[in-house]
C-alpha positions, 0 to 999 in steps of 0.5 A: 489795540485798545478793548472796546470797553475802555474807549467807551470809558473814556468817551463817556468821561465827560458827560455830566447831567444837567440837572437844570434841564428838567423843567419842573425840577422844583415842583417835583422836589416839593412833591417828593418831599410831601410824599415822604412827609405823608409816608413818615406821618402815617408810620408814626400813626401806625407805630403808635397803633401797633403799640397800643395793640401789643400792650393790650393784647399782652395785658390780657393774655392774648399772645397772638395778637401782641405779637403781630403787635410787636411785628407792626411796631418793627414793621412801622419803626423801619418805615418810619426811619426809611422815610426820615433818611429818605429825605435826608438823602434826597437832600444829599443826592441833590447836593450832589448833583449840583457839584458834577 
């Protein structure tokens, strides 16, 4: 006897999505990718905010404030990255998705 989990396996083999069934399958790339492109903007503003403020703050003396500076700019350098592959790999992903 075959266990259960095995049939179900074998069944679900040959079930593929259908990427174009989704009906606004273009619209919601493109907001996806404005998205991301707004989320990669404000990361850079903020990176070069907090940079500013961990140089000034270390110039004079200011410990603490230069080093929620420093905390800001690695906080800001992993959005920023986190958003620059995220568009990579949506784009990955897609690709992909077209192949199955």
């Amino acid at each position: 006897m075959v266990p259960l989990t095995l049939r179900l396996l074998v069944v679900a083999e040959d079930v593929y999505p259908d990427f174009d069934a989704v009906g606004g399958r273009s619209t919601l790339m493109s907001i996806v990718g404005a998205l991301l492109t707004i989320t990669l903007i404000i990361a850079v503003l903020m990176l070069v905010i907090c940079a500013i403020v961990w140089a000034v703050s270390t110039a004079h003396g200011n410990f603490q404030a230069a080093s929620r500076g420093r905390v800001g700019v690695f906080v800001a350098l992993g959005a920023a990255a986190l958003a620059g592959a995220g568009v990579a790999w949506m784009n990955f992903l897609l690709n992909v998705g077209s192949t199955l």
